[in-house]
C-alpha positions as CSV (number, residue, x, y, z in Angstrom):
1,X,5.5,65.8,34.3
2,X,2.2,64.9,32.9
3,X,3.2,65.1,29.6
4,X,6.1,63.0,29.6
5,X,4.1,59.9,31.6
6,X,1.7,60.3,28.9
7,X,4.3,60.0,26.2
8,X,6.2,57.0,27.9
9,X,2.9,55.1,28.3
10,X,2.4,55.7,24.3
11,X,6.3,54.7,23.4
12,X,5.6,51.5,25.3
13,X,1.9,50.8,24.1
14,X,3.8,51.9,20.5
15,X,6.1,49.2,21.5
16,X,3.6,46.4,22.8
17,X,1.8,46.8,19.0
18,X,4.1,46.3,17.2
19,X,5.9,42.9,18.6
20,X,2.6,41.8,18.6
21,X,2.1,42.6,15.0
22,X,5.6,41.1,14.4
23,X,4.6,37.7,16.4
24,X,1.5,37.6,14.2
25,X,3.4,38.4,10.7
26,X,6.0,35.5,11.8
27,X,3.7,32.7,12.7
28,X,2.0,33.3,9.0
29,X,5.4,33.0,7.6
30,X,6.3,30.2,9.2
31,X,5.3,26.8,7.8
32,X,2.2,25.3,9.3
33,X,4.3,22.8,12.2
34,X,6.9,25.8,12.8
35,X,3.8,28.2,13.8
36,X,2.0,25.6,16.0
37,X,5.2,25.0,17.6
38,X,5.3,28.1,19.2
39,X,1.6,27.2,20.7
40,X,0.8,26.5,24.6
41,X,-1.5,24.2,26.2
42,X,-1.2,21.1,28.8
43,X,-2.4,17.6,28.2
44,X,-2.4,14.4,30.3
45,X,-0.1,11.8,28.9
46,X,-0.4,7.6,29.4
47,X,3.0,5.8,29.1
48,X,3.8,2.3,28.9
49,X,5.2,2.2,32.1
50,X,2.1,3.3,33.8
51,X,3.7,6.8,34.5
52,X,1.0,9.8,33.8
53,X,2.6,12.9,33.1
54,X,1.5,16.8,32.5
55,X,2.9,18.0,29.4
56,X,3.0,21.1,28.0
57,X,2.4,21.9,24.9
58,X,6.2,22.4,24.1
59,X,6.8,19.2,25.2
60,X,4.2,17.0,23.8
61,X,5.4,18.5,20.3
62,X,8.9,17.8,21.0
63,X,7.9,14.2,21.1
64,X,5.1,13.8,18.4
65,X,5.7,11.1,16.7
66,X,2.0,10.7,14.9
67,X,-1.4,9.6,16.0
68,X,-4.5,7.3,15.8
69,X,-8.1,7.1,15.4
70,X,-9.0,8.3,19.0
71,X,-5.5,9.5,20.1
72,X,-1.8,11.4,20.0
73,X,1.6,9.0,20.3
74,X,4.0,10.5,21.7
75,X,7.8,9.1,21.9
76,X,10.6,10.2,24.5
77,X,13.5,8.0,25.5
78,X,12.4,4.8,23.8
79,X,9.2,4.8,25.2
80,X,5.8,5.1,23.4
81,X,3.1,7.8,25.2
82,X,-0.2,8.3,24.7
83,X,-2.9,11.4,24.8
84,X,-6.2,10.8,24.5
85,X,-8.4,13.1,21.6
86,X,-11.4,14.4,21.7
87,X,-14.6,14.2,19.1
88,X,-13.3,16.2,16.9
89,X,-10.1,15.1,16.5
90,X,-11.7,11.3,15.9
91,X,-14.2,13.3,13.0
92,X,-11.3,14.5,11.4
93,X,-9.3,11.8,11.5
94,X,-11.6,9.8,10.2
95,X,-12.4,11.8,7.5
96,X,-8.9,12.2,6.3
97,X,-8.9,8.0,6.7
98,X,-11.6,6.9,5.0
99,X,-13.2,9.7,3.8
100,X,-14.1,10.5,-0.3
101,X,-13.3,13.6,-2.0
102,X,-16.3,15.4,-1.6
103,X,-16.2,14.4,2.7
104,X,-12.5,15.3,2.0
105,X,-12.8,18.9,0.4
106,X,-16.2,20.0,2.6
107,X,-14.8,18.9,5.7
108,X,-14.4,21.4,8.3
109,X,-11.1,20.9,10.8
110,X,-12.6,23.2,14.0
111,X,-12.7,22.7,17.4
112,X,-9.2,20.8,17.5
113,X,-6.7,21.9,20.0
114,X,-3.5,22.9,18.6
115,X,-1.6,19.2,19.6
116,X,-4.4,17.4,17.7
117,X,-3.5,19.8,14.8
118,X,-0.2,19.3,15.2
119,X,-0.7,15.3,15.0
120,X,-3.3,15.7,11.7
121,X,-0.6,17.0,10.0
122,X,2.2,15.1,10.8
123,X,0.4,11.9,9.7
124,X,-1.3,13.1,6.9
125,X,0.6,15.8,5.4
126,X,3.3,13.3,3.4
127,X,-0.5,11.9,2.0
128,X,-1.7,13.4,-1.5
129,X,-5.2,12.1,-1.9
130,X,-6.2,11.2,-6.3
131,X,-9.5,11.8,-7.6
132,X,-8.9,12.7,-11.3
133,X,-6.3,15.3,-9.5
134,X,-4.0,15.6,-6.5
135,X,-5.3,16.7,-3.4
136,X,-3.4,17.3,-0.1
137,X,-3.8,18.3,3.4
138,X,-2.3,21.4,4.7
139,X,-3.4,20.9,8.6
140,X,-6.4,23.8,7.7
141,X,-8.1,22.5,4.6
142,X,-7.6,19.7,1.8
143,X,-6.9,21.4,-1.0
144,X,-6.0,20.8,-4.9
145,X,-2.3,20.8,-5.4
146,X,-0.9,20.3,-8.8
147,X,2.0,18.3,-8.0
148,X,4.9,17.7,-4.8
149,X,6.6,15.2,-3.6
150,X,4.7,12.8,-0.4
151,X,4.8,9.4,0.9
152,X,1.5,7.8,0.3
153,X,-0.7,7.7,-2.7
154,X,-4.6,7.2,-1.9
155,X,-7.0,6.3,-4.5
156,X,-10.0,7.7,-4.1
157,X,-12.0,6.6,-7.3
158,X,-11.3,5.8,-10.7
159,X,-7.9,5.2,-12.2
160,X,-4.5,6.6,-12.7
161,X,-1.3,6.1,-14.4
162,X,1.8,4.5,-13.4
163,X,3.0,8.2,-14.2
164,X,1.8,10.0,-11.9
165,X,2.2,8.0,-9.2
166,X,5.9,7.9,-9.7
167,X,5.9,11.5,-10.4
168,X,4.4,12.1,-6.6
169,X,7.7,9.5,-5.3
170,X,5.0,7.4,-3.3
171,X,6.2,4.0,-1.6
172,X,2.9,3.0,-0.1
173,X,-0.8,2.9,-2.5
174,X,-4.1,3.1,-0.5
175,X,-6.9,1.6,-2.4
176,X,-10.6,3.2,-1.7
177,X,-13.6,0.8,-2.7
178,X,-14.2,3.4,-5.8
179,X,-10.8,3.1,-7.1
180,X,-10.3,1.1,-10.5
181,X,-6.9,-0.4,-10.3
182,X,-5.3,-2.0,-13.3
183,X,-1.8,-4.0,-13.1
184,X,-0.6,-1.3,-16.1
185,X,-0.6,1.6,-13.1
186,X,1.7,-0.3,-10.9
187,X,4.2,-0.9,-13.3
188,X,7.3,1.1,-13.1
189,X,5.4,2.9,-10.1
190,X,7.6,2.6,-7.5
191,X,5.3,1.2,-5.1
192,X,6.1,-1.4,-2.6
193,X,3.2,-1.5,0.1
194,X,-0.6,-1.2,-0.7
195,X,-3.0,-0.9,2.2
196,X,-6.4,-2.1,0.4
197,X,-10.3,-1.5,1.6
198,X,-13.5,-3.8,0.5
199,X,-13.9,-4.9,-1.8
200,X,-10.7,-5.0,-2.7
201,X,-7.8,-7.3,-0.9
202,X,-4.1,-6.6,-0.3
203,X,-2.6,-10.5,0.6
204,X,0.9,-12.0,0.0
205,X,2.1,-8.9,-2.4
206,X,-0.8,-9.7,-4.7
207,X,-4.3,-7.3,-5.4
208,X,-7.5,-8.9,-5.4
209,X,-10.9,-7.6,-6.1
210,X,-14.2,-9.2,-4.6
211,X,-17.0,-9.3,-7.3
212,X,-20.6,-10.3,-7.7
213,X,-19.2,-13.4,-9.9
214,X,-15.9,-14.0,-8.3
215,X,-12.6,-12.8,-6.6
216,X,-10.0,-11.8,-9.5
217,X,-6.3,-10.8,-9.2
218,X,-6.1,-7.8,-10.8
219,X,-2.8,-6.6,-9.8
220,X,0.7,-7.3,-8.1
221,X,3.1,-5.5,-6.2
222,X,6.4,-4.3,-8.9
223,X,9.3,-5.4,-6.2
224,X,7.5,-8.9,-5.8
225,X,10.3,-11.6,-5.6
226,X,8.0,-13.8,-4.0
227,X,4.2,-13.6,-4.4
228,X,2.0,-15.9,-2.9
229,X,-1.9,-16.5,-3.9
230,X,-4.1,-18.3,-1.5
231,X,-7.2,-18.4,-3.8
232,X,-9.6,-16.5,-6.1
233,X,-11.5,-17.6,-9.2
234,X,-10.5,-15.6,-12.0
235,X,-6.9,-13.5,-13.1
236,X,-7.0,-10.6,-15.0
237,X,-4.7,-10.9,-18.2
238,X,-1.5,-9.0,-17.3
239,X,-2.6,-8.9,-13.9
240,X,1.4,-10.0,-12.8
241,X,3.0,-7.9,-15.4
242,X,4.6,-5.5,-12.9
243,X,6.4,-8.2,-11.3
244,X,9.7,-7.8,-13.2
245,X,12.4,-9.6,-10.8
246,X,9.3,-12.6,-9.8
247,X,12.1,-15.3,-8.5
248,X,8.6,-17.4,-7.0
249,X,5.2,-17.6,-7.8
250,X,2.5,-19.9,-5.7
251,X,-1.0,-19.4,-7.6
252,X,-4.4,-20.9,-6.9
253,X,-4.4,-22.4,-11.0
254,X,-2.2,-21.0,-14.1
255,X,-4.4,-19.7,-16.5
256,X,-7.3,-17.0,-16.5
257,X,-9.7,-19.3,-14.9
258,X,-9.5,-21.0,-11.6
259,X,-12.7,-23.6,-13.5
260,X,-11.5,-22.8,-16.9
261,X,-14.0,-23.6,-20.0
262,X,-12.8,-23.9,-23.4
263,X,-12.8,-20.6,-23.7
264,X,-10.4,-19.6,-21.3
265,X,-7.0,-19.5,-21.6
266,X,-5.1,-21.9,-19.4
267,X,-1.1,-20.7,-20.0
268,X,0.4,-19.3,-16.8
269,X,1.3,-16.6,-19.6
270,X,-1.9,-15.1,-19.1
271,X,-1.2,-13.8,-15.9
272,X,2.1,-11.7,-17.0
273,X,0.8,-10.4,-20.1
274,X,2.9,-10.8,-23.2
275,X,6.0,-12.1,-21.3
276,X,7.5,-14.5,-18.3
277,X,10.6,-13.0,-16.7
278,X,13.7,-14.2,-17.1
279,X,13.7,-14.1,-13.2
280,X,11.4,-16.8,-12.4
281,X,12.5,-20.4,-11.1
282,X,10.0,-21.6,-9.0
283,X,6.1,-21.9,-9.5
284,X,3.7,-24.0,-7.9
285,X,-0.4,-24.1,-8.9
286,X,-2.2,-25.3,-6.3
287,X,-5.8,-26.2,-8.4
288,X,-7.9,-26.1,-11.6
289,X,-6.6,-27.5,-15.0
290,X,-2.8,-27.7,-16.4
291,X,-3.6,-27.5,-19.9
292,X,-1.7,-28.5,-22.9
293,X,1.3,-26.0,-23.3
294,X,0.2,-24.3,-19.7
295,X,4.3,-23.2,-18.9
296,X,4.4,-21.7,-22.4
297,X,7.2,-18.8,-22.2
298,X,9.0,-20.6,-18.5
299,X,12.6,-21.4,-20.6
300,X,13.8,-20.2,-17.5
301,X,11.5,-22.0,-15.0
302,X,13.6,-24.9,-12.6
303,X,10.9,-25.5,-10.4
304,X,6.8,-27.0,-10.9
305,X,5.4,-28.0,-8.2
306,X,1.4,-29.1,-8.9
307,X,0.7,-31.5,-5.7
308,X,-2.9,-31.8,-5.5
309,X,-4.0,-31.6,-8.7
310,X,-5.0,-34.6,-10.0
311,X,-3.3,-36.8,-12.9
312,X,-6.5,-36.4,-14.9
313,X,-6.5,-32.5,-14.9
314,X,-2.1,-32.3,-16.6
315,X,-1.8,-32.8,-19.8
316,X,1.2,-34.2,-20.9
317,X,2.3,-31.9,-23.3
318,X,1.9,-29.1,-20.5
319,X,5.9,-28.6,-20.0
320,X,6.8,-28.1,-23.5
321,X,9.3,-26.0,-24.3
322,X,10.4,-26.0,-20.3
323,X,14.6,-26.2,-20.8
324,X,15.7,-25.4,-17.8
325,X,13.4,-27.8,-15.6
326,X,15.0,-29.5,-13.0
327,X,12.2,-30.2,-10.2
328,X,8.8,-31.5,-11.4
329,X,6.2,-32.5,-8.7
330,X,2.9,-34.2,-10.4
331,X,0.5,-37.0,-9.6
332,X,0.8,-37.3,-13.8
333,X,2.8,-40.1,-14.7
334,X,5.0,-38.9,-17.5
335,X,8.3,-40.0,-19.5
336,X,10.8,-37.2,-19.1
337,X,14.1,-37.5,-21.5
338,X,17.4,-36.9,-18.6
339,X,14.8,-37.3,-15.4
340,X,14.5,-39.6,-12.5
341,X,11.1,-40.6,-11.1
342,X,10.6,-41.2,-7.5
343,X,7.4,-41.8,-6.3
344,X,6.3,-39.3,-2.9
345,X,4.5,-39.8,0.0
346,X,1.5,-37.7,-1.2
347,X,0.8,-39.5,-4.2
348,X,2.7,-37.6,-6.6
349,X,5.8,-37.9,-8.3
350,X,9.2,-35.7,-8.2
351,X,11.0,-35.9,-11.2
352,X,14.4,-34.9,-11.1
353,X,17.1,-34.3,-14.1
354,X,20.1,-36.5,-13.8
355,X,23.1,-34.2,-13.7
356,X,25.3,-34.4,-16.1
């Protein structure tokens, strides 16, 4: 009798060994969210309702839906939950934020509890983070990766081709204060959103840069139909080039100068590089000088619109070569072959061409 309890109680601790070992083996298998899945824990969760709930782990992860700085989002039903995170979750967070490679690849993600994990890597897994090479978070470590497929693009420092961005099938660019951004790595990127940190400036689809001698625009969004430019002091040449389909186009002055000298070039060609698209009706400068043959390359253009710049500042022979202008709005008095003048409100006049 002896014998045989002693033999059951091996078969079973046999038994016990090896489903453990089997449990192990699986969860390394399994991809990174699969095996924390199958974690446990509770955590206190804040709804917008007011309700406070327990949830177990199970539970939480069912409704992950990402996190922030200092806490996990949960959604269930239609309504938005939140669990608050501890240091260490805010470190690594942070890190994986705003951090630059070096913070990036020495970083150490301990002490987190397997939700906070969970919600590392569901935010910044679809990241790949650019430094001369990819890099990408794999909810453990950031690590080099030579190439997959993710949703954002970070710029850590330096520059990069339109290339590989569009080889990594990003939508969304995340500009560090390190990165070099040219308008030549946007085009053809497939880019449509950029999230922008000092000193540079994401507004109204455009890039700008602040500098010790001025802020230039140095790039523009590709899908740009309408792009809007509240003010800086000095365009890069090309800087719109990536603007293809441009239908509208407010700027601060046309040219490369916002107080151009003789030396700068004052064409609204400047800003696109070697050519205008075809696309573009409307354009309106806001400031600075309209220099002879300023809407060089606009065949297309229907629309100027230059209230507020004084008569002194347009020359006359800035429209040249503008056949398909309908709308002209300019303090400068002119004498337009096929347009009626009517004098505006503000001082200006809109000429308008006579239909035939």
């Amino acid at each position: 009798m002896v014998k045989r309890n002693t033999v059951g109680k091996k078969t079973i601790g046999v038994l016990i060994f090896a489903a453990g070992y089997l449990l192990c083996a699986l969860l390394c298998v399994l991809p990174f969210p699969q095996a924390m899945a199958a974690g446990s824990g509770e955590y206190e969760a804040v709804w917008q309702s007011g309700a406070v709930t327990r949830e177990s782990y199970a539970a939480a992860y069912s409704a992950l839906c990402g996190c922030g700085p200092d806490k996990i989002v949960l959604e269930r039903a239609g309504e938005r939950g939140e669990i608050a995170a501890g240091e260490a979750f805010r470190k690594s967070y942070a890190v994986l934020q705003e951090g630059n490679l070096l913070e990036l690849l020495t970083a150490e993600f301990g002490g987190l509890s397997r939700l906070e994990r969970a919600a590392l890597y569901r935010t910044f897994a679809r990241s790949v983070y650019y430094s001369a090479a990819l890099y990408a978070f794999d909810g453990e470590r950031v690590f080099r990766t030579p190439r997959g497929a993710f949703d954002v693009f970070v710029l850590l420092d330096g520059s990069v081709s339109s290339s590989v961005i569009r080889a990594t099938g990003a939508k969304k660019l995340v500009l560090h204060g390190e990165a070099r951004l040219s308008a030549s790595a946007l085009s053809d990127s497939g880019i449509e959103e950029i999230e922008a940190r000092e000193p540079y400036i994401s507004e109204g689809g455009a890039v700008l840069l602040r500098t010790a001698g001025g802020t230039r625009l140095v790039a523009a969004l590709p899908v740009c139909e309408t792009l809007s430019v509240k003010d800086c002091d000095f365009c890069d040449e090309g800087a719109l080039s990536p603007c293809t389909g441009l239908v509208t186009a407010e700027l601060p002055f046309a040219g490369s100068a916002k107080n151009a000298s003789k030396d700068d070039d004052g064409r609204l060609l400047w800003a696109f590089g070697t050519k205008i698209p075809e696309t573009l009706k409307r354009v309106k400068i806001a400031g600075g000088k309209i220099s002879a043959f300023a809407f060089t390359g606009c065949e297309k253009v229907e629309e100027i619109n230059l209230c507020g710049i004084p008569a002194e500042r347009v020359s006359s022979s800035a429209f040249t070569g503008c056949g398909s202008l309908k709308l002209l709005h300019t303090a400068k008095e002119l004498s337009l072959d096929g347009f009626v003048r009517t004098e505006l409100a503000c001082g200006c006049f809109l000429y308008e061409r006579r239909a035939l």
